[in-house]
C-alpha positions, 0 to 999 in steps of 0.5 A: 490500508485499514492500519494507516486509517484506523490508527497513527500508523505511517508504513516504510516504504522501501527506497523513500525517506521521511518528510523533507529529507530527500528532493522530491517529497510527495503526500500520498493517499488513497483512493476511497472516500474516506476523508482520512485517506492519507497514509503519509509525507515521503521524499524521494531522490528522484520524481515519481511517475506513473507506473513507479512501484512503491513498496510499503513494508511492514502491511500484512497485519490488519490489511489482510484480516480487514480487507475490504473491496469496497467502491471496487478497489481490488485487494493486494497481491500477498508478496516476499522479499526473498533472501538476495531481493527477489520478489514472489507474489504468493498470491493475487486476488481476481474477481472471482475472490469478489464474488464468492465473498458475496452472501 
């Protein structure tokens, strides 16, 4: 999420409130070695679990145009929220799209 680490940018996820303001808070990062891989304190109203999806509004902007699979982290899936709250994944990225982005 090259918008959270290149500049001051704390994204919205969906369902989830600010530092403090709900039960449960967390301190969320990524899996990189970068060392300023953090994206930001949420709360929840109840404890996360592994497998939960979390939803960052608002990432399109550089994600996309500076995406990089770098230590073998996969791109993200491109998805709407549809009128009425459904979800289409619009597009997903597979090892093919890694390959071909070799020289």
């Amino acid at each position: 999420m090259p918008d959270v680490l290149l500049m001051p940018y704390r994204p919205d996820i969906l369902g989830a409130g600010k530092k403090g303001e709900k039960k449960y808070r967390y301190r969320l990062a990524g899996p990189s070695c970068l060392a300023g891989d953090v994206i930001g304190d949420y709360s929840f109203d109840k404890p996360l679990k592994r497998g939960d999806k979390l939803i960052f509004t608002d990432m399109a902007l550089y994600s996309i145009v500076k995406n990089t699979t770098f230590n073998g982290m996969n791109l993200p899936d491109i998805a709407v929220i549809r009128a009425g709250g459904t979800i289409e994944v619009v597009r997903q990225f597979g090892y093919e799209d890694y390959r071909n982005r070799q020289s």
